[in-house]
N, C-alpha and C positions, 0 to 999 in steps of 0.2 A: 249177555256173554255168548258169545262163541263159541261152536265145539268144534277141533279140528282131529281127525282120524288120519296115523302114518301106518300107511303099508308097505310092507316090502322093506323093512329096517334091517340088515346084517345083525348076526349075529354079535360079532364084534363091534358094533356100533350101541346095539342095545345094553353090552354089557359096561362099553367104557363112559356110557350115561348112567348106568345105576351106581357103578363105582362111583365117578363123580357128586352124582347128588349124595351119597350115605357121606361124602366127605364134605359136603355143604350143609347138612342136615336135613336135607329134603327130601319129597318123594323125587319120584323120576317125573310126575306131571308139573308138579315144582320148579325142575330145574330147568326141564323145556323152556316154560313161561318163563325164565329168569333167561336162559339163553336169546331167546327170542326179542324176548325187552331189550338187553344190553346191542343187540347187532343190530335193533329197528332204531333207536330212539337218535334222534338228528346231534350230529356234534356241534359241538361249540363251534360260531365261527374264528377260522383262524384270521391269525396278529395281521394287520395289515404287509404288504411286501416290504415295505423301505422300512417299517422296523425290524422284519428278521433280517435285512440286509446289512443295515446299523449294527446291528447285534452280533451277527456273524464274525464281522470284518471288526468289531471296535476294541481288538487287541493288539489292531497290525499299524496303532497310531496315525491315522490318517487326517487327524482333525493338528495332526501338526506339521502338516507339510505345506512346504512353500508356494506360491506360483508365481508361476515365472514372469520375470518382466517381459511386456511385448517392445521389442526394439521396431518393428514398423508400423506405423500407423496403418489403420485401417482407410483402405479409399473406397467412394460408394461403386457401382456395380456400372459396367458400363453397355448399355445394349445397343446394339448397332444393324 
């Protein structure tokens, strides 16, 4: 294990961690290590894009919309 030493902590920093942990149950070394945990430890990877995009938008009924008839034929490309 590792020892790590903070200097130079504010006043008001040291105390709104001691409040903190007495309200977690913890020491103040406790709650460190528990801070520190929760803001290192890697997140879940997020949802792929086209399903929050599905998601987003799938109130605005778009899986019943029509398309449109093409009236001109498609002609191939001409390079000249």
């Amino acid at each position: 294990m590792a020892t790590l030493t903070i200097r130079g902590l504010d006043d008001a920093t040291h105390a709104r961690l001691r409040v903190q942990a007495a309200r977690h149950g913890r020491s103040m070394e406790a709650e460190v290590r528990a801070i520190l945990s929760e803001q290192l430890t890697p997140s879940s990877p997020a949802r792929p894009l086209g399903s929050r995009i599905r998601e987003r938008f799938a109130g605005l009924g778009g899986a019943e919309l029509e398309t449109p008839v093409r009236q001109d034929a498609p002609r191939p490309a001409a390079f000249e």
